[in-house]
C-alpha positions as CSV (number, residue, x, y, z in Angstrom):
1,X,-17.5,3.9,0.4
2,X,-15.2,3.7,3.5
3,X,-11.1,3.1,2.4
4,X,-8.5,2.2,4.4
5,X,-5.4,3.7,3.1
6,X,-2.2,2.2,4.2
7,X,1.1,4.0,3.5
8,X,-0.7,7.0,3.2
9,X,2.3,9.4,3.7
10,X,4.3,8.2,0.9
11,X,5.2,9.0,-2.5
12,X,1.6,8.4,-3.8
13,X,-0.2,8.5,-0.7
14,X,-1.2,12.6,-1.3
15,X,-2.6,11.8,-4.8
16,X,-4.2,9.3,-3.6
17,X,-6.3,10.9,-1.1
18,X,-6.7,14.0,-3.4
19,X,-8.3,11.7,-6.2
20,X,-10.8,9.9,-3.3
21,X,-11.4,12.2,-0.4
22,X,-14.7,13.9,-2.4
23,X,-16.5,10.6,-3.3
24,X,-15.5,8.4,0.0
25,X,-14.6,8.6,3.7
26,X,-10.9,8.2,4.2
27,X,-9.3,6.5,6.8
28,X,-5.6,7.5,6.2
29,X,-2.8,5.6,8.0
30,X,1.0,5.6,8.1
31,X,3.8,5.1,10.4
32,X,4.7,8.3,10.9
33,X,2.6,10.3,13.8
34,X,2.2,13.6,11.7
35,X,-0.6,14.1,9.5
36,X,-1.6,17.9,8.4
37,X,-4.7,17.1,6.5
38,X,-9.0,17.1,7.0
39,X,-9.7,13.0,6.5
40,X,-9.2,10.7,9.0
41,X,-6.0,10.1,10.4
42,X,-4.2,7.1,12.7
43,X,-0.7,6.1,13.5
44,X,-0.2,2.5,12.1
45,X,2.6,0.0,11.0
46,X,1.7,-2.2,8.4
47,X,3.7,-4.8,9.6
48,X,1.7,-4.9,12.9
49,X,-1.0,-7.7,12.0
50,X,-3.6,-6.8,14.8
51,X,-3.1,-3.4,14.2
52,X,-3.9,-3.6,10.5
53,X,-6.7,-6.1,11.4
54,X,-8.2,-3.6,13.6
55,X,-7.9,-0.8,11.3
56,X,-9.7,-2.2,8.2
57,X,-12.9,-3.0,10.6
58,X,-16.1,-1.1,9.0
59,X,-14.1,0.0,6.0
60,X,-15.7,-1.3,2.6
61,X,-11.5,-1.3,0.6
62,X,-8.1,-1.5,1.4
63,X,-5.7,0.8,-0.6
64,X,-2.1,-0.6,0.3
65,X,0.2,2.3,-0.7
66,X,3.7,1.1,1.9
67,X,7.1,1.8,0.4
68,X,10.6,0.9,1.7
69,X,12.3,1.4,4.3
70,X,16.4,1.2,4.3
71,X,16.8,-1.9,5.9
72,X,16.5,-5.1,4.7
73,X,14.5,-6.5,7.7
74,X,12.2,-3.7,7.4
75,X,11.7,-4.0,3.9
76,X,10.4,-7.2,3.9
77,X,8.4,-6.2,6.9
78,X,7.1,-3.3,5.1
79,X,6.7,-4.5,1.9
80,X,6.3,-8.5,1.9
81,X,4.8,-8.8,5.5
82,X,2.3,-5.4,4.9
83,X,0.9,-7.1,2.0
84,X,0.1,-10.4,3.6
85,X,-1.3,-8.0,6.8
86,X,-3.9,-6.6,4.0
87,X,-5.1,-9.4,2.7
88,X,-5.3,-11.3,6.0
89,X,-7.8,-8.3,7.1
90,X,-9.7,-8.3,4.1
91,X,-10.4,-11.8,4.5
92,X,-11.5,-11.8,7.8
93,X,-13.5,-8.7,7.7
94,X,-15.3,-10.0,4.2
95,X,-13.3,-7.0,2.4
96,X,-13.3,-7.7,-1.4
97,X,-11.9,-4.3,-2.4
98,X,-7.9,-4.5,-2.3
99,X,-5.2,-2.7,-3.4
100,X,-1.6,-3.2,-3.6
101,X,0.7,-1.0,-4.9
102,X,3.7,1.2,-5.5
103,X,6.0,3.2,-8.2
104,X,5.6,1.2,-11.9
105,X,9.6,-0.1,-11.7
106,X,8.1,-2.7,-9.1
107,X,6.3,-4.6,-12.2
108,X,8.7,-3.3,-15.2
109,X,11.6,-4.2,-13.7
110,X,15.0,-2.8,-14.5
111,X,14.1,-1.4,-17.3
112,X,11.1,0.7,-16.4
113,X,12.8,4.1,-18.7
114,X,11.4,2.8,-21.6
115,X,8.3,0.9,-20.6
116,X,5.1,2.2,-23.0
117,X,2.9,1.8,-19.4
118,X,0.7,-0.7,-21.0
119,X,0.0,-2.5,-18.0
120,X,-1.5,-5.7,-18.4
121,X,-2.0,-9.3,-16.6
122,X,0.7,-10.3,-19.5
123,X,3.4,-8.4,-18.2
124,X,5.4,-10.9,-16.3
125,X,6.7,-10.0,-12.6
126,X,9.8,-8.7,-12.6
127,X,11.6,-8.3,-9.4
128,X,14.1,-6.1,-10.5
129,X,17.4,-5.5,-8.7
130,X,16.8,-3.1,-5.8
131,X,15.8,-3.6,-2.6
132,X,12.0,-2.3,-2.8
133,X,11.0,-4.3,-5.9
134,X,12.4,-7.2,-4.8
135,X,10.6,-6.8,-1.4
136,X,7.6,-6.2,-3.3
137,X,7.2,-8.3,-5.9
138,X,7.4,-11.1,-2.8
C-alpha cells in the first residue's frame, strides 16, 4: 500500500514511518525542506490545498500527522485547514484510508495525566484550553 504521510517531521512522524516503511511505500511530507531518511521525501504545507491534492495522487491512505505552529493564524491553518486539505484529497482521488491525528491531550482534554487511554467513540471531544487542541479538535 502506498501512504501519504503528512506532518511527517513531527513529534510522531519518526515512529510512524519506523512502524510502516517495511510493509508499504512511504511518501513522507512536511514543511520543513530537510529530510535525512531512505523513503520518499517532498517539501509540502498542509495548508496548501493543490499542493496536498497533488500529493495524495496514486497513494492508496492518507496519514495526517501536522502539529502546531505558534501562531494563531497558522494554527488553524495547520491544524483546522490541513485537516479539511486531507479529506478534500481523499475524496477526490477515491481515497478511503484516512488518518488524523496527534498527541492524546487533543481528545482527553485538560485532563489527559490521568486518562486510563481507553480510547473509544464514547469519549466526548474535548477541546481543551491550549492552542493545538483547540485548533484541532476544529
Amino acid at each position: 500500500m502506498k501512504i501519504l504521510v503528512l506532518g511527517s517531521n513531527g513529534m510522531l512522524g519518526p515512529y510512524v514511518e519506523r512502524i510502516l516503511q517495511n510493509d508499504h511505500d512511504l511518501l513522507l511530507t512536511d514543511v520543513e525542506d530537510e529530510y535525512d531518511g531512505c523513503n520518499e521525501y517532498s517539501q509540502l504545507d498542509v495548508s496548501d490545498l493543490d499542493g496536498v491534492i497533488s500529493a495524495a495522487e496514486g497513494v492508496d491512505a492518507i496519514v495526517n500527522l501536522s502539529v502546531l505552529r505558534p501562531d494563531r493564524q497558522i494554527a488553524f491553518d495547520v491544524n483546522a485547514r490541513g485537516c479539511y486539505n486531507m479529506m478534500k484529497a481523499a475524496v477526490q482521488h477515491g481515497i478511503s484510508r484516512v488518518v488524523n491525528t496527534g498527541p492524546h491531550f487533543t481528545i482527553a482534554g485538560p485532563n489527559y495525566e490521568d486518562f486510563e487511554f481507553n480510547i473509544s467513540t464514547e469519549i466526548p471531544s474535548q477541546s481543551g484550553t491550549g492552542l493545538y487542541a483547540h485548533t484541532k479538535s476544529l
